[in-house]
N, C-alpha and C positions, 0 to 999 in steps of 0.2 A: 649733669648737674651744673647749674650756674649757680655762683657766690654772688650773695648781696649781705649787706649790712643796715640793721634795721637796728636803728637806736646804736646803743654800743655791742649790739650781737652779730657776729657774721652767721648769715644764714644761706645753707643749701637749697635750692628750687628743682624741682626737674626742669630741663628747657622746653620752652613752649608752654608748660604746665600755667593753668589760671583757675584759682577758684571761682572767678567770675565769665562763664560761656558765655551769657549773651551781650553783641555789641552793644555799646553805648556810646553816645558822642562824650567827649573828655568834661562837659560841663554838668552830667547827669549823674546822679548816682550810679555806681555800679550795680550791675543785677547777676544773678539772682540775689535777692536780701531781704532781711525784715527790718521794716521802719518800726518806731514806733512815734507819735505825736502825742505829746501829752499838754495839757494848759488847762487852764479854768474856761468856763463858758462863756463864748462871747470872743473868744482870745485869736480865733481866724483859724482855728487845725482843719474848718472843712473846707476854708479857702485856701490854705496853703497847699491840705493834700489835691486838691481839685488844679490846683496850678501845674504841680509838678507831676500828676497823672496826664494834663493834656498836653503837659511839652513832649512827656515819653511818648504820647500818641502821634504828635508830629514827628519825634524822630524814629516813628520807627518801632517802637519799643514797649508799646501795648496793644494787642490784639482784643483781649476782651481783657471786663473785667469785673467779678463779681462783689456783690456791696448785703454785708450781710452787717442788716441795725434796725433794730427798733425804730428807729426815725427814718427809716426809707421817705416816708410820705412827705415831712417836712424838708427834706433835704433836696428832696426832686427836682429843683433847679439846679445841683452839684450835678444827679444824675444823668441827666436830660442835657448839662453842657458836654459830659465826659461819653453821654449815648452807652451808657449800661441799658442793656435791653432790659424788658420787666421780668421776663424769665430768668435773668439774673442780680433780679434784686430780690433780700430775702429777709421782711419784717419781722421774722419771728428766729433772730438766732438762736439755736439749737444745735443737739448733734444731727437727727436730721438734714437740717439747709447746710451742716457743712459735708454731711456724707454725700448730698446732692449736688455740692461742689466738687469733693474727692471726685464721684463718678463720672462726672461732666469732663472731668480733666481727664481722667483714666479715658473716657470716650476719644477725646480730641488726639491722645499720644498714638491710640489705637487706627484711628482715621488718618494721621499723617504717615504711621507703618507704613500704613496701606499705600499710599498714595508714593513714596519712595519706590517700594516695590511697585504699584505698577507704571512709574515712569522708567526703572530701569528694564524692565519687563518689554515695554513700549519699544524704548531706545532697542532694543535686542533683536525684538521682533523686524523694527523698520530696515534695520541696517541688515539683514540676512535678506529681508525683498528687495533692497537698493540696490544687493551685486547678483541681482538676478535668480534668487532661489526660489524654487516651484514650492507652494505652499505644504505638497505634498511629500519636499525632503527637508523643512522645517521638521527641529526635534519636538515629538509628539506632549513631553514636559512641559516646554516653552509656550506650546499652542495651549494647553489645558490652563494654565496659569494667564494667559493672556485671556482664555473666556472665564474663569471664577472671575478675576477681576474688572471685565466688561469692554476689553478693548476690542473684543470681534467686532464690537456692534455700531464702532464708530472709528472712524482714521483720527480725529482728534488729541492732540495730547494731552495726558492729565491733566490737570491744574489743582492744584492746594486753594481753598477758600481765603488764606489767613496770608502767607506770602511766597515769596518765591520758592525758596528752598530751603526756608530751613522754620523749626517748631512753632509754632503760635506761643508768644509772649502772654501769659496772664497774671495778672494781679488781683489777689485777694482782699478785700478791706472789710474789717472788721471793725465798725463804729457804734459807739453808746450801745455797749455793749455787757458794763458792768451791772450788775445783778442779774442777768439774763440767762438760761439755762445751757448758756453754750459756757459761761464760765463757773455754773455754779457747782459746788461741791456736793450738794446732797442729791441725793435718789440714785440715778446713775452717772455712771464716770463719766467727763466730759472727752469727747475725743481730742478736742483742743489742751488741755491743761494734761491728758492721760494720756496722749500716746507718744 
């Protein structure tokens, strides 16, 4: 535990401990987090967040990122600068387009498992052929895990779609969104507001 003092309180940390995992360069917000923008219309919230979503994209720091609003269409020059694909843009928020988010996300954490495992799988495999081992006294585990995963079928190394090593960064925006059934209270719960 490292001491710091924050205000007039000394506080204990665990060392190395950060509530914030993903890099960021020292001028960006720290991630993971929730913004929120508020102003009257007109006031630039779609130019500011469209700003500070495409500098996270230059440093690094937005993979994808999904845009769920009533005004998808109007706003299309936001989406179309920051390359939200259409698949993830979603005009009619709801719990729907956000459970299509959840899943999407759920998908991608599941794909990059994948993708850890089989580069170490990979690494494992190469290095027992490199000091000369017949395929046939590779451990028969190692060999079955390297074909579920598809590495028989090619000497290539994995590659992740999103970056080198480490999770795909997404961000979720949620615009012009009040009265909309993603916030609303009546019929059924909102998963936003209810879970």
């Amino acid at each position: 535990m490292e001491s710091q003092t924050i205000g007039k309180f000394p506080t204990w940390l665990p060392k190395g401990k950060s509530a914030f995992s993903i890099p960021t360069p020292p001028d960006m917000p720290k991630l993971h987090g929730l913004f929120i923008l508020a102003g009257h219309r007109g006031s630039g919230k779609g130019a500011a967040l469209t700003s500070m979503l495409r500098q996270m994209k230059r440093a690094g720091c937005a993979d994808r990122i999904f845009w769920l609003s009533s005004t998808c269409a109007s706003n299309k020059c936001y989406l179309d600068e920051l390359g939200v694909k259409p698949e993830d843009q979603y005009e009619h928020p709801d719990n729907d387009a956000l459970q299509a988010v959840i899943s999407e996300v759920t998908s991608m954490a599941a794909e990059y498992r994948q993708y850890k495992e089989a580069k170490e799988v990979y690494h494992r495999l190469h290095a027992q052929l490199q000091r000369g081992k017949d395929v046939h006294d590779i451990d028969n585990s190692l060999l079955m895990r390297a074909s579920r995963l598809g590495l028989l079928d090619t000497d290539a190394e994995p590659k992740y779609k999103y970056r080198k090593d480490t999770q795909a960064v997404c961000h979720v925006v949620i615009d012009d969104a009040q009265g909309t059934k993603l916030l609303s209270s009546s019929g059924s719960k909102s998963l936003l507001t209810n879970t």
